[in-house]
C-alpha positions as CSV (number, residue, x, y, z in Angstrom):
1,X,0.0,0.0,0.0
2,X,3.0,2.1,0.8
3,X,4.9,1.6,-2.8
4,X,1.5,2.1,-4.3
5,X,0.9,5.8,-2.9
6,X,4.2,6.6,-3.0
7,X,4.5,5.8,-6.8
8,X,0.6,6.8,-8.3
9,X,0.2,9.7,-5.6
10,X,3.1,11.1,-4.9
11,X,1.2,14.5,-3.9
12,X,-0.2,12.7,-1.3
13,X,2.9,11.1,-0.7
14,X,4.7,14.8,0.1
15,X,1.8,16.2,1.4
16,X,2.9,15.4,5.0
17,X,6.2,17.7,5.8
18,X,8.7,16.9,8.2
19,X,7.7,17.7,11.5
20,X,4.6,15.7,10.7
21,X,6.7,12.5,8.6
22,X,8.7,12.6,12.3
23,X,6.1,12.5,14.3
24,X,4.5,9.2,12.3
25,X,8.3,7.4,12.4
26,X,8.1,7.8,16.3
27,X,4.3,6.4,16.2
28,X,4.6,3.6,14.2
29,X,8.1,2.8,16.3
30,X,6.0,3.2,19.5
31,X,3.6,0.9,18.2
32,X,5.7,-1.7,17.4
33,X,7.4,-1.8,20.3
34,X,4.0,-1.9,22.2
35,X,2.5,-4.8,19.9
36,X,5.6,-6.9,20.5
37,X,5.1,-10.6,21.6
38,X,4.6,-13.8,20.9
39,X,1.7,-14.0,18.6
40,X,-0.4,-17.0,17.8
41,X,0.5,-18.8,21.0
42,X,-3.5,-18.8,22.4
43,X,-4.7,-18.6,18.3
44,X,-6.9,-15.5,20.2
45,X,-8.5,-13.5,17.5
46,X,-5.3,-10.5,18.3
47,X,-2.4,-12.6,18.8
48,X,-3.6,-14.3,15.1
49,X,-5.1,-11.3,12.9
50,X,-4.6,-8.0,14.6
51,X,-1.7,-7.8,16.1
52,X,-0.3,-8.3,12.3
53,X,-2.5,-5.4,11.0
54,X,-1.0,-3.3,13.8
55,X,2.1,-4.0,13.0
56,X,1.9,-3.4,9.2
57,X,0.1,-0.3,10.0
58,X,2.9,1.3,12.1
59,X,5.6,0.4,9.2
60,X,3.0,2.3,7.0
61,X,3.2,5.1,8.7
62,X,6.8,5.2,9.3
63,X,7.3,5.1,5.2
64,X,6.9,8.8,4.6
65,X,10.0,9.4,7.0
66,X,11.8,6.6,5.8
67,X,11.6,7.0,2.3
68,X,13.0,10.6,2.8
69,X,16.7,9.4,4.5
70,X,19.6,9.6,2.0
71,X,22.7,8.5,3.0
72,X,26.6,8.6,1.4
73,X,27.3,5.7,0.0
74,X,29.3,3.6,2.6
75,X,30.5,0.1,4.2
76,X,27.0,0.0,5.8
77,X,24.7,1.5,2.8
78,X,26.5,-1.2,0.5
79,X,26.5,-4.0,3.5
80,X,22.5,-3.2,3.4
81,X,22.2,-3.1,0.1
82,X,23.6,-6.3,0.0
83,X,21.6,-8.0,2.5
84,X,18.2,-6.1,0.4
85,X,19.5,-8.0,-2.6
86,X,19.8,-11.5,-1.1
87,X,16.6,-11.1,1.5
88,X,14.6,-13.1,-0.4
89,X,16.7,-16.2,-0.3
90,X,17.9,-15.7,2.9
91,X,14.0,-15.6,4.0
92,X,13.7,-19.6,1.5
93,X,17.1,-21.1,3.4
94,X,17.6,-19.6,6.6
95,X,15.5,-21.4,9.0
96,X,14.8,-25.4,7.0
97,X,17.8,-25.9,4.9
98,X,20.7,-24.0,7.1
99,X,19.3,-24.8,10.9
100,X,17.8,-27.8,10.5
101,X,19.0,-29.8,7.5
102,X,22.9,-28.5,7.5
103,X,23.6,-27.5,11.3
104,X,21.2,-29.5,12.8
105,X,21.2,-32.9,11.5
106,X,24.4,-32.3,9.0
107,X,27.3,-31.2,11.8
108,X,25.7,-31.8,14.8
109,X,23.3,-34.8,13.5
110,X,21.0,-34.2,16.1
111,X,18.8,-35.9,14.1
112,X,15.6,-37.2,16.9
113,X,14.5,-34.0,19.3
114,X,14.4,-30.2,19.1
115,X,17.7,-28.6,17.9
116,X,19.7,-27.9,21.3
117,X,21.8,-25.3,21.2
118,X,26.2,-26.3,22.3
119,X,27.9,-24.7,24.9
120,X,29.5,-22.6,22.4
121,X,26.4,-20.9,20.9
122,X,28.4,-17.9,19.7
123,X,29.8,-19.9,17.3
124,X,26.8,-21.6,16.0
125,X,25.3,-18.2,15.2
126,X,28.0,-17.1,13.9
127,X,27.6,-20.1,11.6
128,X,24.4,-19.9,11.0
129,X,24.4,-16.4,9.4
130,X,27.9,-17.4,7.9
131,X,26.2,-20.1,6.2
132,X,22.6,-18.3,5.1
133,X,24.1,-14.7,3.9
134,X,27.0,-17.6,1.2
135,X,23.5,-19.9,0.6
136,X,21.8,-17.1,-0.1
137,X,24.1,-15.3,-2.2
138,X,24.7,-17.9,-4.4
139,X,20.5,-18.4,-4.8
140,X,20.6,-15.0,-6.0
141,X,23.3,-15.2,-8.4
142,X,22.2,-18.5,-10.1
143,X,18.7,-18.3,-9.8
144,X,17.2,-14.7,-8.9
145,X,19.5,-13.0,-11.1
146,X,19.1,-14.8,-14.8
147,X,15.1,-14.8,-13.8
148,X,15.2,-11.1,-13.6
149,X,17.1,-10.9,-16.6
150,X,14.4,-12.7,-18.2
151,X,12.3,-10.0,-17.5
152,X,14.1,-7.4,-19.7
């Protein structure tokens, strides 16, 4: 909804200045912070449907501020670039193929039971997003990237 206003009403878009495009950022971060929990544990009718339109709401609302910020390109505008580009496979490999399938039941082989986490946890995270950001990287490059290209 966001992209959609920002690109066919862009009037609209602008028509909120600063001050005002401020103001939302801090409401919408308010309200996130307020909505956070565990949702869908008692499948109530808040934790499953509105605490998710809450949430989307108050990143709506923090767009107009958001969309403003330019920054120099830098190590962390090209590092988040980066991670924008790859996001989409990191989101298909990072919790069933690297966690479970490779860490879990690959190094580890913990293969009955919930994954329990070693003694030296720092190292398995640091493993985990070692593995997902290469996975993922090499998803976009082989698959994402000649699809696009099919586009043009």
């Amino acid at each position: 909804l966001g992209a959609y206003l920002m690109h066919y009403f862009p009037a609209v878009w602008r028509l909120w200045k600063l001050p005002v495009r401020f103001v939302l950022f801090v409401a919408g971060w308010f309200i996130l912070y307020s909505v956070k929990r565990d949702n869908a544990v008692d499948f109530v009718l808040y934790d499953a449907v509105w605490s998710h339109v809450l949430k989307a709401s108050a990143v709506l609302i923090m767009l107009p501020f958001l969309s403003t910020l330019v920054f120099r390109p830098n190590l962390f505008t090209r590092f988040i670039t980066f991670i924008s580009l790859i996001s989409y496979s990191m989101y298909l490999v990072n919790w069933k193929v690297v966690l479970i399938m490779i860490m879990k039941n690959g190094i580890y082989q913990q293969f009955q039971g919930p994954w329990t986490v070693t003694a030296h946890w720092q190292w398995d995270y640091a493993m985990f997003w070692g593995i997902t950001i290469v996975l993922s990287y090499i998803i976009y490059k082989l698959i994402e990237v000649p699809f696009m290209n099919l586009r043009k």
